[in-house]
C-alpha positions as CSV (number, residue, x, y, z in Angstrom):
1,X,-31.1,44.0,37.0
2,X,-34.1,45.8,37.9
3,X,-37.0,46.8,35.1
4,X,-37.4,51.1,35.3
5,X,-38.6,53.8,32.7
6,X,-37.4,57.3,31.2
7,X,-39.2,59.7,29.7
8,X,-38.0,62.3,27.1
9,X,-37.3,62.8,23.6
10,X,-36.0,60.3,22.2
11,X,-34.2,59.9,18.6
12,X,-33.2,56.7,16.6
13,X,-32.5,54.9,13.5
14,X,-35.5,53.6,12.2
15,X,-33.5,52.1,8.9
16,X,-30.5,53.3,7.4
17,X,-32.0,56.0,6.1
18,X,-34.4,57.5,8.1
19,X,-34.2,58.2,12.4
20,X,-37.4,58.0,14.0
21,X,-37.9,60.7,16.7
22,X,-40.6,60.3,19.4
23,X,-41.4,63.7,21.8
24,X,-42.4,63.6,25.1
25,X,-42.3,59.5,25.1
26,X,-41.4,56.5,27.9
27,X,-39.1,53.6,27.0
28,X,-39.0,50.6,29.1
29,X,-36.0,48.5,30.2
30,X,-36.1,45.3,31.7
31,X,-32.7,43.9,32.2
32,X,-31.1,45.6,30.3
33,X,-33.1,45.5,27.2
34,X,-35.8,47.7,25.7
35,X,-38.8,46.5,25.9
36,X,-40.8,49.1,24.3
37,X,-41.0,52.5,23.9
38,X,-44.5,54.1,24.2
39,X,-46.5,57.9,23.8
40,X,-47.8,57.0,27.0
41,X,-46.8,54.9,30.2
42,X,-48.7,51.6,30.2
43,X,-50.9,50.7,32.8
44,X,-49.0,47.7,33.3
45,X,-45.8,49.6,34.0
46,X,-47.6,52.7,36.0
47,X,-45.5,51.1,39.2
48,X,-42.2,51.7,37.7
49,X,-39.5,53.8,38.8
50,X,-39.6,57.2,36.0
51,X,-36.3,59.3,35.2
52,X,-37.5,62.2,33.9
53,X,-35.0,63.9,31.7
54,X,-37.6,66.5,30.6
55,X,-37.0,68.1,27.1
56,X,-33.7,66.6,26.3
57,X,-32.4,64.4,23.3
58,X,-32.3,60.9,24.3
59,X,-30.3,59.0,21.6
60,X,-29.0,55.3,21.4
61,X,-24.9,55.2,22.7
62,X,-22.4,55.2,20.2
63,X,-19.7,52.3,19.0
64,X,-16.3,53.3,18.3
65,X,-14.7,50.5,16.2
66,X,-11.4,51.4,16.0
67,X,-9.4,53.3,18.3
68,X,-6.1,53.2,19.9
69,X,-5.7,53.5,23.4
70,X,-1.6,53.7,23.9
71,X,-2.0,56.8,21.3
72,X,-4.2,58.7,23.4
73,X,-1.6,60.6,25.3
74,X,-0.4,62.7,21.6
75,X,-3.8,63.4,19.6
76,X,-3.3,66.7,17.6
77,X,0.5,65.6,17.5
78,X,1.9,65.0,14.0
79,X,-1.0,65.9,11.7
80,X,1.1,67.0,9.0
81,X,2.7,63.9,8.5
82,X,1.2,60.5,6.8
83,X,0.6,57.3,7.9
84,X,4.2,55.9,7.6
85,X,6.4,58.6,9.0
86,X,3.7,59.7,11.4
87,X,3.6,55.7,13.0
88,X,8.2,56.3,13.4
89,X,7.9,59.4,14.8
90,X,4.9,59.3,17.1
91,X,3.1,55.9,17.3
92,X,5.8,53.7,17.8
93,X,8.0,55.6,20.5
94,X,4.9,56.4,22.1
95,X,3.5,52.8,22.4
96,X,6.9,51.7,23.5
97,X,6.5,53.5,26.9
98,X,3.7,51.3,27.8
99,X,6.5,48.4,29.2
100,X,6.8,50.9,31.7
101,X,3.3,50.1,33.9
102,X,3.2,52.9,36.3
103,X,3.6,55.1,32.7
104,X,0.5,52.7,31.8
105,X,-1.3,53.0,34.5
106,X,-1.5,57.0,34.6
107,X,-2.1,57.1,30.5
108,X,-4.5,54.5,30.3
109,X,-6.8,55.8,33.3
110,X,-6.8,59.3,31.4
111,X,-8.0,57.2,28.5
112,X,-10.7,55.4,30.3
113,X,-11.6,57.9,32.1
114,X,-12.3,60.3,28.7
115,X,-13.9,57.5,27.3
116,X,-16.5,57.2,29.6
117,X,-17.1,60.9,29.9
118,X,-18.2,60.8,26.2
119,X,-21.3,59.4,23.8
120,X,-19.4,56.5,23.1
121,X,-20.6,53.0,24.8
122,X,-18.9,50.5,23.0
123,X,-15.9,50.3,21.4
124,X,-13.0,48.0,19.5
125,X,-9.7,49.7,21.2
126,X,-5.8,48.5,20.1
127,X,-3.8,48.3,22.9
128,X,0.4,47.2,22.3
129,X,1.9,44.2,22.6
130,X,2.8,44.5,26.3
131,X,0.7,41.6,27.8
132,X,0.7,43.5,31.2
133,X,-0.3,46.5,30.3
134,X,-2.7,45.1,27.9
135,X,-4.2,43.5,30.7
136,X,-4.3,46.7,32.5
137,X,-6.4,48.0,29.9
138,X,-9.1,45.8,29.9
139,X,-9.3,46.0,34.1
140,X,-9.7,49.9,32.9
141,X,-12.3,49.7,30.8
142,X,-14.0,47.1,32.9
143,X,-14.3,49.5,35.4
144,X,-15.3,52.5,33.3
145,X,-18.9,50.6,32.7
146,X,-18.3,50.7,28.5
147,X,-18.7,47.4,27.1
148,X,-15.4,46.4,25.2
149,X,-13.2,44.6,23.0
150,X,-9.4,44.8,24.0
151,X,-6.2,43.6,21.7
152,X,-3.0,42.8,22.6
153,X,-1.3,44.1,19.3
154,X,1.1,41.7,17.4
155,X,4.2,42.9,15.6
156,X,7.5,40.5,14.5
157,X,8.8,42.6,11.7
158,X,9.1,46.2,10.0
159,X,9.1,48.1,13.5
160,X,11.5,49.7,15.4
161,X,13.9,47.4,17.4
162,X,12.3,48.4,20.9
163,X,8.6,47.6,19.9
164,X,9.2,44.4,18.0
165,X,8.3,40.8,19.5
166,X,11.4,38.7,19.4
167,X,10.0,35.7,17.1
168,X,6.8,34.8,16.0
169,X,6.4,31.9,18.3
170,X,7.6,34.3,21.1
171,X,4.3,36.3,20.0
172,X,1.9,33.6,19.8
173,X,3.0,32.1,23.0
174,X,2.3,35.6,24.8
175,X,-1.0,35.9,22.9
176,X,-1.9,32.8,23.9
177,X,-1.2,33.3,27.8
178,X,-3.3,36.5,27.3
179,X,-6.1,35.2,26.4
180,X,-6.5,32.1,28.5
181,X,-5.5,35.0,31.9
182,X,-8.8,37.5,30.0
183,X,-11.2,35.3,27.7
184,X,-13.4,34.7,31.3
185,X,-12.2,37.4,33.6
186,X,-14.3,40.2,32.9
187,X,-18.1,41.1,32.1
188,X,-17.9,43.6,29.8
189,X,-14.2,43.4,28.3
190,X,-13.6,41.1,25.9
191,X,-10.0,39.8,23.9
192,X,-9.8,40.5,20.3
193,X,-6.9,39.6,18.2
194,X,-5.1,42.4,16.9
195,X,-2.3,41.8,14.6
196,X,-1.2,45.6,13.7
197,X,-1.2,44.9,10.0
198,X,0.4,42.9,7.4
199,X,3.4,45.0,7.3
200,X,4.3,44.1,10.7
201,X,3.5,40.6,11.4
202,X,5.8,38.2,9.4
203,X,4.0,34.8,7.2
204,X,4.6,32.8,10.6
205,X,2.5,35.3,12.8
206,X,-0.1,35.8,10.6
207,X,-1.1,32.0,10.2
208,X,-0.6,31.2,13.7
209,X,-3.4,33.7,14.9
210,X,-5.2,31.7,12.4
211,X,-4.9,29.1,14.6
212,X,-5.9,31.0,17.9
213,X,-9.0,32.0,16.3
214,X,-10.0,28.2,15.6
215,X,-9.0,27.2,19.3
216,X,-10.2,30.1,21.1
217,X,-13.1,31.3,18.6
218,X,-12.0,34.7,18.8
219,X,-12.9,38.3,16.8
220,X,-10.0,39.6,15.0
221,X,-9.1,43.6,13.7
222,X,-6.3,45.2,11.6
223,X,-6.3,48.4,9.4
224,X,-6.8,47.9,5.5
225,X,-6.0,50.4,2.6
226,X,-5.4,52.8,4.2
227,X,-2.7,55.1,2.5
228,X,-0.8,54.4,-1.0
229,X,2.4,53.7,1.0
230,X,0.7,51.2,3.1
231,X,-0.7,49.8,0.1
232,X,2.4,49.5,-2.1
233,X,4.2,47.8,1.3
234,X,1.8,45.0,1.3
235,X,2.3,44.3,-2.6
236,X,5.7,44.0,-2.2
237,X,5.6,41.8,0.8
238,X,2.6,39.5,-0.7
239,X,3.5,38.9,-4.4
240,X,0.7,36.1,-4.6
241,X,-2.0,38.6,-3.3
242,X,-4.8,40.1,-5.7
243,X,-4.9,43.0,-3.2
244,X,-5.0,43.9,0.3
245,X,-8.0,42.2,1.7
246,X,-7.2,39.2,-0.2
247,X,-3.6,38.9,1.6
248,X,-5.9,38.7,4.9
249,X,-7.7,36.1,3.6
250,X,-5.0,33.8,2.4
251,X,-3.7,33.8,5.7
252,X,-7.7,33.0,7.3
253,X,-7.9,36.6,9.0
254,X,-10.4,38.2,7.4
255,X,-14.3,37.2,8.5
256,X,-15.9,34.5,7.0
257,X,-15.9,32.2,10.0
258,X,-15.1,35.0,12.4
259,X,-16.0,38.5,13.1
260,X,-13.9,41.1,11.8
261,X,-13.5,44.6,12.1
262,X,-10.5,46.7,9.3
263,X,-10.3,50.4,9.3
264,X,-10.3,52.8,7.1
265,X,-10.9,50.8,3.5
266,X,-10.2,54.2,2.0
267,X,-8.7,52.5,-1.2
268,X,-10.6,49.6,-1.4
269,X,-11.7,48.4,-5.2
270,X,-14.0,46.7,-6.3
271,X,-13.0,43.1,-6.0
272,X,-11.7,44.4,-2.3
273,X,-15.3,45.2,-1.0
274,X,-17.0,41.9,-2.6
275,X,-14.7,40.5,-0.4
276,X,-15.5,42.5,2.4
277,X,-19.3,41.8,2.0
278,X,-18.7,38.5,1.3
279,X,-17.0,37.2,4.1
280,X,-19.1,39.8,6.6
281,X,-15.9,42.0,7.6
282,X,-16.8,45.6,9.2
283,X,-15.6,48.4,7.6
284,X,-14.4,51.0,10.5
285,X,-14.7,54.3,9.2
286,X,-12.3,56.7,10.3
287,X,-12.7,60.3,8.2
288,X,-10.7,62.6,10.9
289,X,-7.9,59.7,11.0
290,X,-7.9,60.0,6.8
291,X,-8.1,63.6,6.6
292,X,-5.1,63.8,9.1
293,X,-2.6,62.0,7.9
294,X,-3.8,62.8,3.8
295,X,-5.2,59.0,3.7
296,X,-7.9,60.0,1.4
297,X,-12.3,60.1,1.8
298,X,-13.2,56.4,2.4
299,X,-16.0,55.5,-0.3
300,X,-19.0,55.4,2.5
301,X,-21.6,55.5,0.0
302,X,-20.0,52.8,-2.2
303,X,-19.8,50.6,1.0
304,X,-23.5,51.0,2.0
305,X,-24.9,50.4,-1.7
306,X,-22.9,47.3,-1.5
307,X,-24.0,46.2,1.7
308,X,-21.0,46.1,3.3
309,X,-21.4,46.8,7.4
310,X,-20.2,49.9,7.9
311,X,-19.5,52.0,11.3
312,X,-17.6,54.3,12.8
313,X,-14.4,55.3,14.2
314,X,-12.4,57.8,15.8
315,X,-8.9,56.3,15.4
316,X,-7.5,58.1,18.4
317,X,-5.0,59.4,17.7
318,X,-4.5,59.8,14.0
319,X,-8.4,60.6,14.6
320,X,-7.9,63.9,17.3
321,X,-10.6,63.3,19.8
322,X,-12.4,60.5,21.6
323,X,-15.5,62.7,20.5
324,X,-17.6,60.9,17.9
325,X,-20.4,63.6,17.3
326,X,-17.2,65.4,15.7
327,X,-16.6,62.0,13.7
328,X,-20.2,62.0,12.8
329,X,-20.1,65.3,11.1
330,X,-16.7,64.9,9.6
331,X,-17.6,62.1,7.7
332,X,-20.5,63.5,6.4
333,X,-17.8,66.1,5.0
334,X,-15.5,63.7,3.8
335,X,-18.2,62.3,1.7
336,X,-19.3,65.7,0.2
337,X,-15.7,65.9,-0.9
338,X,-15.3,62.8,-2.0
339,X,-18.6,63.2,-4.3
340,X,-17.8,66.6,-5.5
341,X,-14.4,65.9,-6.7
342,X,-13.5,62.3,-7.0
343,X,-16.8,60.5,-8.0
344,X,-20.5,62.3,-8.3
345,X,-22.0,59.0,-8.8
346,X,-22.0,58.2,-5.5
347,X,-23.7,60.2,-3.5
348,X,-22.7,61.9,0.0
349,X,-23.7,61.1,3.4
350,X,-27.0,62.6,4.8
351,X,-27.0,63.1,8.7
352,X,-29.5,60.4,9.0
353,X,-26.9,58.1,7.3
354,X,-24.1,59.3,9.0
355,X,-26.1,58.7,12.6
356,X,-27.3,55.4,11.5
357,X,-23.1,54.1,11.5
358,X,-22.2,55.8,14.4
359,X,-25.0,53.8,16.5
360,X,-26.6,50.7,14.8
361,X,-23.4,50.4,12.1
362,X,-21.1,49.7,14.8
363,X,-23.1,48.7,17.8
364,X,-24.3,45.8,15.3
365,X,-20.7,43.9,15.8
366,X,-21.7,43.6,19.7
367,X,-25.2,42.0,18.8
368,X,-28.5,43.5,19.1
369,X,-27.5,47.2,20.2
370,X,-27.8,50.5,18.3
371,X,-31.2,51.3,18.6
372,X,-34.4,51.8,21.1
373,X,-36.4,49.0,18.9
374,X,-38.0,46.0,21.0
375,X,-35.2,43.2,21.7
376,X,-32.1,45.9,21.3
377,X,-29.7,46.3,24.6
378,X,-30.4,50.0,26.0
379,X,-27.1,52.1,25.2
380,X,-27.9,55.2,25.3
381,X,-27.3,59.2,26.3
382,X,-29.0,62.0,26.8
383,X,-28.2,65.2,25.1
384,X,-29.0,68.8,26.8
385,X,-29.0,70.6,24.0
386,X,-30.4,73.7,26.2
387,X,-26.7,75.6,26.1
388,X,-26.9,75.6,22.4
389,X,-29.2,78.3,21.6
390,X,-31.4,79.2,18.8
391,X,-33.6,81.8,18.0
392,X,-36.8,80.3,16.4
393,X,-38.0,76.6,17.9
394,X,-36.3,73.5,16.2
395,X,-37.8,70.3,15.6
396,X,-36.0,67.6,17.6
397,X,-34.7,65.9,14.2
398,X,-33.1,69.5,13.7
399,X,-32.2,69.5,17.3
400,X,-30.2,66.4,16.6
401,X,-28.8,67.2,13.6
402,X,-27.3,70.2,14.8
403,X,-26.0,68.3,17.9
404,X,-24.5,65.7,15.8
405,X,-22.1,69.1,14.7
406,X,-22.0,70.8,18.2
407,X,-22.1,68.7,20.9
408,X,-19.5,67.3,23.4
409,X,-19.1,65.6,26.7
410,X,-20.0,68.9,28.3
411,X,-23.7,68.3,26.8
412,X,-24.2,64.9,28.1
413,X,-25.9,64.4,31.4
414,X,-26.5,61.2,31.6
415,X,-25.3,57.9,29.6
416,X,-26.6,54.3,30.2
417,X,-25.3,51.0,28.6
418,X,-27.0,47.7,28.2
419,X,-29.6,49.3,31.2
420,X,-26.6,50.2,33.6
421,X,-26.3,54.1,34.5
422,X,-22.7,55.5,34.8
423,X,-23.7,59.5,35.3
């Protein structure tokens, strides 16, 4: 991979509560890593190929931690509904089309294809527990250029006939060929084991993954408190369980020794998040997802005062768009809410905050990426803010603040990750 330079404005976090913007400034990658980012070009890289993107936001590529790919096809569908009936009357008839892999093949490209169109680089994406079309997936996003985690769902029990595996072992054993056919065959797309959640996967699932992820060393993601339904399921399923995250960990799923990734922790408690922070678990924010189907405002600020890793999420399609400059803002809202009428002792979201999880929160589960600081992979994408006009001049952390509640694919003109250019 070649060493070049860009030159513009660039914007990043400089800590969690503070971005660092730098005008008129030239960062340096060398494969596909910055290596520094400087007022002026040194005179040891005056040789180096210069993109120029001229007055235009330059800002690190965003992680999406939790989305579903097979639910892509109905976003804005069913938004009146919660979790529970909204999974039996969209998710799961939905999902059960994928079987059918020409039906895949056309779904999942529009997927992919939307995907790399927007400001996300990386992302943690659920597929369903069709092993083909699973695998058809992760060629997908291979070849969209995003860097990737991919999981075959897993689901024995508590689902509709047509989208249940037959037997735990019959799971397992399909997992398993999975991921011997994917751990190795791709650069950028990776397995991740994904059982749907507890309410699905029977006692005999559950602590077989457990044993995939010792023999294969393997991340794992689910969804955690969620909804009060959800909730009051897994009680009644896990009578020896403290709470929801502590079912996961009786069963070896939940970080510690692995990395892990749960969405939503809308209803997590206090002995819940220890846990979380404890055993290193990423909490996957998801405020349009909670909004929509009357989930609830996650605790962000809770979270990041207790040091829990937090990022962010779309949760297409609960979550209505792939677009997380809308998930950005939304979950600044969602904590203004949650602060003005649930608790006022923990404070809402800033926009620095809020910018800070949707780029080093997230992109932290992939390694070093998130940011244009020394050592850090360069994901990033450059905002023309030009078409959003404004009638006195704007400092560019204003620029980006407003961008953060404007901006779409439409103002993106060009988007690298880990030094690779895909427009």
């Amino acid at each position: 991979m070649k060493t070049f330079a860009i030159k513009g404005n660039f914007c990043y976090s400089e800590d969690i509560e503070k971005i660092r913007c730098v005008p008129n400034a030239y960062l340096i990658c060398e494969d596909g890593v910055c290596a520094g980012l400087f007022r002026e070009l040194p005179e040891r890289y005056a040789s180096l190929p210069v993109t120029d993107f001229s007055d235009k936001l330059i800002v690190p590529g965003m992680t999406d931690l939790h989305l579903h790919a097979p639910q892509f096809a109905f976003r804005g569908l069913g938004m009146d509904m919660e979790l529970m009936d909204w999974l039996k009357t969209y998710a799961f008839p939905e999902e059960a089309k994928y079987q059918d892999l020409a039906y895949a093949d056309r779904a999942y490209t529009q997927f992919a294809d939307s995907l790399r169109r927007s400001a996300t680089t990386r992302a943690a994406v659920f597929a369903t527990l069709h092993v083909p079309a699973t695998e058809l997936l992760m060629e997908k996003m291979e070849n969209s250029g995003l860097i990737s985690y991919v999981g075959k769902v897993n689901m024995d029990r508590n689902g509709p006939e047509y989208l249940c595996e037959i037997s735990a072992q019959a799971s397992l054993e399909a997992t398993e060929r999975w991921i011997t056919d994917t751990q190795s065959k791709f650069k950028r797309t990776r397995p991740i084991l994904t059982p749907r959640f507890i309410p699905s996967c029977t006692d005999e699932l559950m602590h077989g993954l457990r044993r995939l992820v010792e023999k294969y060393h393997l991340p794992v993601q689910s969804h955690l408190s969620e909804n009060f339904s959800e909730i009051e399921f897994v009680q009644s399923l896990c009578h020896d369980s403290k709470f929801y995250g502590d079912a996961y960990d009786r069963y070896g799923l939940f970080g510690g020794d692995h990395p892990c990734i749960m969405a939503h922790c809308v209803h997590s408690g206090e002995a819940e998040i220890a846990l979380i922070k404890k055993n290193g678990v990423f909490a996957a924010h998801s405020p349009l997802s909670n909004a929509n189907l009357s989930s609830g405002a996650a605790p962000v600020g809770k979270l990041f005062r207790e040091g829990v890793n937090v990022a962010l999420a779309s949760d297409i399609a609960a979550g209505e768009t792939e677009n997380l400059f809308r998930s950005v803002s939304a979950a600044i809202r969602a904590s203004k809410l949650r602060w003005r009428l649930v608790d006022q002792k923990i404070y809402p979201l800033t926009a620095d905050q809020a910018f800070h999880i949707a780029t080093v929160g997230g992109g932290r589960f992939f390694g070093k990426v998130g940011s244009f600081a020394e050592g850090y992979e360069f994901d990033a994408i450059v905002i023309d803010d030009s078409t959003l006009p404004h009638p006195q001049e704007l400092g560019l952390h204003e620029r980006l603040e407003r961008a953060l509640y404007l901006a779409d694919d439409r103002h993106l003109c060009a988007k690298y990750v880990a030094g690779n250019r895909l427009f």
